[in-house]
N, C-alpha and C positions, 0 to 999 in steps of 0.2 A: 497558434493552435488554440483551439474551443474544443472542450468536451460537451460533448451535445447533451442535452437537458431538456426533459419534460416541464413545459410553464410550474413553476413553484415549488421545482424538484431541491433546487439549494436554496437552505432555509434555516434560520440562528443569524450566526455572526458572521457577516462578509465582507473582506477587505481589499482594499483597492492599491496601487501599488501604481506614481505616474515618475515614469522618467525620461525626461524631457530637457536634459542637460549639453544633451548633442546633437546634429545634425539632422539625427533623425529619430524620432519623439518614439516611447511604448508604451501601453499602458499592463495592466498583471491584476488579476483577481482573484481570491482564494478564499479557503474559510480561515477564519482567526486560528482555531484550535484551542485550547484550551481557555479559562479565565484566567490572567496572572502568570502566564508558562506561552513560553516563545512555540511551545512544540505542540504536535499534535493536528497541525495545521493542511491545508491541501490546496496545490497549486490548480485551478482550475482552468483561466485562460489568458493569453498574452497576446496582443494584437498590437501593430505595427501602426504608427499616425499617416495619416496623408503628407507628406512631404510639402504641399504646399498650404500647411496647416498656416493661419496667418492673425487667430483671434479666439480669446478665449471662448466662445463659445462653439467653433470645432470639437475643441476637447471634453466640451460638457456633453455634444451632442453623441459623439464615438463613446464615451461614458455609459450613457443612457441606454446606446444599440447595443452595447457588450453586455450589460446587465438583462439587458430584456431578452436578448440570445441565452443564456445562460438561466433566464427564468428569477432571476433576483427581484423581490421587490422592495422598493426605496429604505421603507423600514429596516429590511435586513443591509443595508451597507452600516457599517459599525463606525470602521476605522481605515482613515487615506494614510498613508507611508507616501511622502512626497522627495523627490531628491533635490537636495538644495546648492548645488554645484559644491565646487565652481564650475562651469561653462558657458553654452551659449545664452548670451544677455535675453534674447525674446524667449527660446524657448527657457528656461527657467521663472522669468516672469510670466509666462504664459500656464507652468504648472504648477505654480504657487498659487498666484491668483484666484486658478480653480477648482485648488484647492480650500481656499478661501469661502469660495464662493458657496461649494456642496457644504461643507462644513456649519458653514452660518446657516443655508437653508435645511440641511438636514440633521444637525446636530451630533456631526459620526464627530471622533475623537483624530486628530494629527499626530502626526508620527513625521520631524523633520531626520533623512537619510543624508548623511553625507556623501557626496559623491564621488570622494577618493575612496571610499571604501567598498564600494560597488566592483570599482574600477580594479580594487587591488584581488578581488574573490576573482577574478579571469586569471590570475595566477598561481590559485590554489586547487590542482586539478588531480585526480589520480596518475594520469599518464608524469606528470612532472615531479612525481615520489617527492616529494616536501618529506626532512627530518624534523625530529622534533630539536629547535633552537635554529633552523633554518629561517633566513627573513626573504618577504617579498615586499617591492616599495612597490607603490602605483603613484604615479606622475599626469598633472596635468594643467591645462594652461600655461602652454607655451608662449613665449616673449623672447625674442632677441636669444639670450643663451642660460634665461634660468624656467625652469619650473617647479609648479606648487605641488610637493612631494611630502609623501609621509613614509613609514616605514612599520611593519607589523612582524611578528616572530612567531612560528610555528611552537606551540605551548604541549601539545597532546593530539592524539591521535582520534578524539571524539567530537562532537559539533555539528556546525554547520558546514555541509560542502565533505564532510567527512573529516575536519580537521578543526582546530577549537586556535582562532590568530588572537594574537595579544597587542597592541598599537604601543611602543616603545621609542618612536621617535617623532614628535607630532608633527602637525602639517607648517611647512614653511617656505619660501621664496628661495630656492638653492640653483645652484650649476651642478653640474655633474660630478663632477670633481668632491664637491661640497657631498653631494649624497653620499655617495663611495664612501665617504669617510666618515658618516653619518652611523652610515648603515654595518659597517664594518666586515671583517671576515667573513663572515655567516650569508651573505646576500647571496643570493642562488637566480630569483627572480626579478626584473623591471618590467613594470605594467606600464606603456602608456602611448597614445593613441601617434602622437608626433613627438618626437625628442629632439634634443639640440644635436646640431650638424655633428659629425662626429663621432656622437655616444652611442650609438650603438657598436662600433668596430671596438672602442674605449674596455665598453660593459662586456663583450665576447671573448674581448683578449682577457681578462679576468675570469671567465670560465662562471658567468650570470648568463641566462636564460631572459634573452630580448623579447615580451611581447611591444606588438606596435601595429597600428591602422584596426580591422577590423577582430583583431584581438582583446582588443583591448578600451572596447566602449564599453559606456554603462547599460546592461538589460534592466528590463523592466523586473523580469524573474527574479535576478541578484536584490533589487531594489525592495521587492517582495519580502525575500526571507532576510534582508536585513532587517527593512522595518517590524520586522513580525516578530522578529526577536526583541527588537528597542522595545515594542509595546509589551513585551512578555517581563521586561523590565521597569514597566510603568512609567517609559519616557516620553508622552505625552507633550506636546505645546499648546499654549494658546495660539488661535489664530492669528491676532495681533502681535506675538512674537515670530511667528513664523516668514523667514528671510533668506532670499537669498546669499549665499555665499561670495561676492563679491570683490576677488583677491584684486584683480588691475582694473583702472578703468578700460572702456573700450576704444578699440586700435583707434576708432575715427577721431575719436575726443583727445587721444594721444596725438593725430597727425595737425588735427588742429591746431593744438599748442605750441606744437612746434613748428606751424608756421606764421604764425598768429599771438602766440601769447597764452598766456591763461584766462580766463573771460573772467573779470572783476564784477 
């Protein structure tokens, strides 16, 4: 969705929002909202990548279209919120990169989004009554029988999404098993797009709230208002620091080695 706009109708500060972590790529535009304050800000449009996106300069181009739709000119983009996985190997490097790219030629400011925590807001909803001290984990980068999981705890009843999470067990390489007892009593919610065989019958017999498949991907919107908040926190990177999240190598480089060796 575009809210339709008159040429040079949104005009200050406009932020970009690219998440490109999964299978299938978004991108998210808004206004900043305030100086120095996450709030105040306005979701203006989300559009969906061509699937067979294959080179960073698709995304610069779908960039350019959604801002010229929107009436944005170059000057007013401020600030990119990019998501840095973990996920898929090209599309990440595909949205980093061009984020790189706008950044260097246009001098907007980075905001790197973690993308377990994207992933864990698809858990934090009204209909799913979250207490406060209730935890949701989001899970991702499946492997054999572990995934790269973190754990977040319901703090208060204000915020983002209508609920203010607090991250209390950080991201790490677990089994299921390992999470559960990670996350303790309190876990109500698991975010994650594929899980290991098993855990979902595991997580329902404990009376946790499964999402999984199209539940439980990263939007571009979520990517939005998180980064919109990092930057209301003045968390900023350099371009040259800015990286993707990298937890395993990739399957092929795995299959390699195992039939072959490690390349010396």
């Amino acid at each position: 969705m575009c809210e339709a706009n008159k040429p040079n109708q949104v005009r200050g500060c406009v932020s970009l929002a690219i998440e490109t972590s999964g299978r299938t790529g978004c991108i998210a535009v808004g206004t900043c909202g305030e100086v120095g304050d996450g709030s105040g800000g306005k979701l203006l449009c989300v559009k969906e990548l061509p699937r067979s996106r294959r080179h960073n300069i698709d995304l610069i181009q779908k960039v350019d279209e959604v801002l010229g739709e929107l009436g944005v000119v170059n000057s007013d983009l401020k600030e990119i919120y990019v998501s840095t996985g973990p996920g898929s190997f090209t599309g990440l490097r595909i949205g980093i990169t061009t984020a790189k790219i706008l950044a260097m030629v246009m001098g907007v400011k980075l905001v790197e989004v973690p993308t377990l925590e994207v992933v864990m807001w698809n858990g934090v909803t009204d209909d799913l009554q979250l207490e406060v001290g209730d935890r949701v984990a989001a899970c991702l980068n499946l492997k054999r029988d572990t995934v790269y999981c973190a754990v977040w705890e319901k703090v208060n009843h204000g915020g983002e999404n209508g609920a203010m999470m607090r991250k209390v067990v950080d991201p790490e390489l677990r089994d299921i098993a390992d999470l559960v007892e990670v996350a303790g009593e309190k876990l109500r919610v698991v975010v994650g797009e594929v899980l290991p065989e098993g855990a979902e019958a595991t997580l329902v017999e404990r009376g946790v709230k499964v999402l999984s498949g199209e539940e439980a991907v990263g939007r571009a919107a979520v990517t939005w208002e998180v980064g919109r908040r990092l930057a209301g926190e003045g968390k900023y990177v350099d371009g040259k620091d800015l990286r993707a999240a990298y937890i395993r190598e990739p399957e092929a480089v795995t299959l390699w080695n195992m039939r072959h060796g490690p390349v010396k």
